[in-house]
C-alpha positions in Angstrom: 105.3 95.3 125.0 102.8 97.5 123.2 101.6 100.3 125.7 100.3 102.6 122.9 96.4 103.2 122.0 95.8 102.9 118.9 91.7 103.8 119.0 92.2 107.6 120.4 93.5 109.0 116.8 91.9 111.3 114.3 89.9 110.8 110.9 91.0 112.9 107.6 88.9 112.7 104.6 90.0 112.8 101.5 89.3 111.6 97.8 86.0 109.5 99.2 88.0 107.9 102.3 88.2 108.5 106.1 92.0 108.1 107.1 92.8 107.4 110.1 95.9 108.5 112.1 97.3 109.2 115.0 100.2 111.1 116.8 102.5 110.0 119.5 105.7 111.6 120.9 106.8 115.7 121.8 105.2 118.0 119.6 109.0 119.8 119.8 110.4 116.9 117.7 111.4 116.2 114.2 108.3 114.7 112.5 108.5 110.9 111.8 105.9 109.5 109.7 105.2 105.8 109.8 103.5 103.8 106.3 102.9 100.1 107.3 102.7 97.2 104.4 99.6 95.8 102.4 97.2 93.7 104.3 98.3 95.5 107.5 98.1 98.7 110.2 100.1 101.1 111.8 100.4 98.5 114.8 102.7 96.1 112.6 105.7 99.0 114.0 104.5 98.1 117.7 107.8 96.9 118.3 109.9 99.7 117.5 107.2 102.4 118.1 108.7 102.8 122.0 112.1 103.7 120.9 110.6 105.8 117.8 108.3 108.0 119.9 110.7 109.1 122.6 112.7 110.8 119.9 110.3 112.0 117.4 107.0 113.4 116.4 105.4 110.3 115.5 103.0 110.1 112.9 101.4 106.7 111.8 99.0 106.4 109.0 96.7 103.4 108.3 96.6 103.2 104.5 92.7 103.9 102.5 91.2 100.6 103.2 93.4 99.1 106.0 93.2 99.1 109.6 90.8 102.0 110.9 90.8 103.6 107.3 87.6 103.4 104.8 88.8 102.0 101.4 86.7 104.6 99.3 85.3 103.9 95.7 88.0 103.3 92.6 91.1 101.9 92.7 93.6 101.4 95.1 97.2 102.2 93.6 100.3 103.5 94.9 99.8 106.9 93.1 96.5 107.2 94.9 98.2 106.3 98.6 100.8 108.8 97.6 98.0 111.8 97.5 96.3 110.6 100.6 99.8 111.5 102.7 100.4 114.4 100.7 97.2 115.7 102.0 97.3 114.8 105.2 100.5 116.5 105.4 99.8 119.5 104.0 96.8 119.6 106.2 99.0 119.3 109.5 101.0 121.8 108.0 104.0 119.4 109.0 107.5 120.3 107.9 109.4 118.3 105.1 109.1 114.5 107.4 110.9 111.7 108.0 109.4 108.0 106.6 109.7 104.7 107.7 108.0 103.0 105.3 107.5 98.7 105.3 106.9 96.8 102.3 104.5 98.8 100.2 105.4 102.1 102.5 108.4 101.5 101.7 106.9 101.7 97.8 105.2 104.5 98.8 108.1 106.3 100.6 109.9 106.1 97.3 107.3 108.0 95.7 106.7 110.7 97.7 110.5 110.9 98.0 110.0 112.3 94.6 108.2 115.0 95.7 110.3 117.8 96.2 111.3 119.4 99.6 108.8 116.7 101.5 110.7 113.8 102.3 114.3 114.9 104.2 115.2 111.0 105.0 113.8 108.2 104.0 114.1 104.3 105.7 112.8 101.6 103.4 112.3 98.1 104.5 111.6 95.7 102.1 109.9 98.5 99.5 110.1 97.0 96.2 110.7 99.8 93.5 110.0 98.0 90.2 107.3 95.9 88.9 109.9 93.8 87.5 111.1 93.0 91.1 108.0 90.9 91.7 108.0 89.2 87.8 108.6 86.2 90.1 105.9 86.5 91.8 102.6 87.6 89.7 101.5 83.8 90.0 101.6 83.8 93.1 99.9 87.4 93.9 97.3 86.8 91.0 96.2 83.6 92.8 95.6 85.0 96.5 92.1 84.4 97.8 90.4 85.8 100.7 90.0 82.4 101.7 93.2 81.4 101.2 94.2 84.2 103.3 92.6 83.8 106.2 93.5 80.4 106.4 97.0 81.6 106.1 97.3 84.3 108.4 94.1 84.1 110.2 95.5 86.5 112.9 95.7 89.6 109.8 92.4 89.0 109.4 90.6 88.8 112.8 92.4 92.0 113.5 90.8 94.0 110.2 87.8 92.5 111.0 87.7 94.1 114.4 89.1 97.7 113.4 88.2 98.3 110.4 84.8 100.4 109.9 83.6 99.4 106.8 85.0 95.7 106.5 84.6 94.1 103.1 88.3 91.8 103.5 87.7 89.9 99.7 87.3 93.7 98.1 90.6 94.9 99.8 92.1 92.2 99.0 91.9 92.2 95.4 92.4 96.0 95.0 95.4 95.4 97.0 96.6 92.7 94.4 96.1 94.8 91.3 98.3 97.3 93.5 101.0 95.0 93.3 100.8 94.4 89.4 99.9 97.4 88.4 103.2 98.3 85.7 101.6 101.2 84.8 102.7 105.0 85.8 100.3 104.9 88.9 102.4 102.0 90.1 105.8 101.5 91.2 108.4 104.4 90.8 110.8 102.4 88.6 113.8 104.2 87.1 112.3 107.3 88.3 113.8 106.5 91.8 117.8 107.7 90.3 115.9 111.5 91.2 115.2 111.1 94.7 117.8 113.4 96.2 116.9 112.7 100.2 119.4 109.8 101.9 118.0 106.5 101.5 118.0 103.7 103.9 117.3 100.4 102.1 116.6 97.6 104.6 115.9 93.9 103.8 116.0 90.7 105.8 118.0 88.5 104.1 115.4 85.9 104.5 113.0 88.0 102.3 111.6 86.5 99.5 109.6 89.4 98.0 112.4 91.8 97.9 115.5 89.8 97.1 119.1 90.9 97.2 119.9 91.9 93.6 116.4 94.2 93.4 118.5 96.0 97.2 121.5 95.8 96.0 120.2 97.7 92.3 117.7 99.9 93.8 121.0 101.4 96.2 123.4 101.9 93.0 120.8 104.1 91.6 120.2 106.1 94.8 122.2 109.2 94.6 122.6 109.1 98.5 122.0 105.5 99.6 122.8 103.4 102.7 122.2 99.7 102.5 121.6 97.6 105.4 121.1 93.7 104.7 119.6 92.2 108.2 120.7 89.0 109.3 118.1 86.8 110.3 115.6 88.4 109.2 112.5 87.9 106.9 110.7 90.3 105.0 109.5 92.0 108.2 112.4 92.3 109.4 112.0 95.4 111.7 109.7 93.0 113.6 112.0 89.6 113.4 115.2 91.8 114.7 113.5 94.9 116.0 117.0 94.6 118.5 119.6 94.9 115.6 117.4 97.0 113.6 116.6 99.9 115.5 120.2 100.9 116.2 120.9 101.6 112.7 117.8 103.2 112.0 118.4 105.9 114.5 121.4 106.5 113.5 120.2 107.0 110.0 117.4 109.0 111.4 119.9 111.6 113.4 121.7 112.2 110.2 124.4 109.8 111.0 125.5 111.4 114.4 124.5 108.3 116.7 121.5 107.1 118.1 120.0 110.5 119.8 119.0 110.8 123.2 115.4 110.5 124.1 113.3 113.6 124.3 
């Protein structure tokens, strides 16, 4: 059961957007910063936010143009989303964080994994790290429709409709979809990821279709300190579908492998 508020947080401008965030947990604790997937918020890690807050200092970020946060002018890409976070870190003066990033935090976390002395651990579920992981599926992203969407998922957009300030759902939508097939240098980290000296977490579900086993099973081979956890019964959310069996390891990863840590 969700018993956080998500409307008391702050706004942080930067590059044309306002981003919204918010903090939950001791101020004593490790930092633990939260980067939710495309089309969504930083209430998609409802269900393991509980467990997450009584150990850490929780920091969860809606991306430029989702949930609470303005999308800005220009494009959206991943190097872009990667800037916004630097900058709100460096403006909370945070020590180097731990991520949990989902689906394109999970892109994201891989990035700013490159960054040096920011990221100490990172957990990525379902975070592709090539374009070529998705060559599968550019029909399919290059043929999403606002319509199409909301008729799909009509619950992802009544709630951006409600939070967000400046809703425009069609414009987010397709900046979002040139974000996932963008091969340029602004978009995913590609081979680059083999310099990303933190430990790595790589979650899937094994139901996932957008991140598929030989992409998880690649991406941890060229990790130089990798862990790789493949979730039974679990789709590409999986921290939602098995938040149970999930959230065990996590912690454990988390606490540098020394068990699950005790609530502060």
């Amino acid at each position: 059961m969700n018993s956080f508020d998500h409307t008391s947080g702050s706004f942080f401008t930067h590059d044309g957007a306002r981003l919204y965030y918010e903090q939950h947990g001791p101020g004593s604790a490790p930092w633990l910063v939260l980067l939710h997937g495309g089309m969504g918020s930083i209430e998609g890690f409802n269900r393991i936010l509980p467990a997450l807050a009584g150990r850490f200092r929780v920091l969860g970020i809606d991306s430029r143009g989702h949930g609470r946060s303005t999308l800005g002018d220009g494009r959206l890409t991943y190097q872009r989303l990667e800037a916004d976070v630097a900058a709100l870190l460096d403006h909370l003066q945070t020590e180097p964080v731990r991520i949990i990033g989902f689906s394109d935090g999970g892109t994201l976390g891989y990035r700013l994994a490159l960054r040096r002395n920011v990221v100490e651990r990172l957990v990525a579920i379902g975070g592709s790290w090539d374009w070529k992981n998705h060559a599968e599926d550019q029909a399919l992203f290059r043929g999403l429709t606002g319509a199409g969407w909301r008729q799909k998922f009509p619950d992802s957009h009544a709630t951006y409709q409600q939070i967000n300030p400046e809703p425009d759902f069609d414009r987010l939508l397709e900046a979002t979809v040139r974000m996932w097939t963008d091969a340029s240098e602004t978009g995913y980290p590609g081979d680059a990821v083999a310099r990303i000296q933190c430990p790595v977490l790589v979650m899937r579900g094994d139901e996932d279709p957008l991140f598929r086993r030989e992409a998880a099973f690649t991406l941890a081979a060229r990790l130089p300190q990798a862990r790789l956890f493949n979730l039974p019964f679990a789709g590409h959310e999986a921290h939602e579908d098995q938040p149970d069996l999930c959230l065990p390891v996590i912690l454990r990863f988390l606490n540098d492998g020394k068990g699950y840590g005790a609530p502060v």
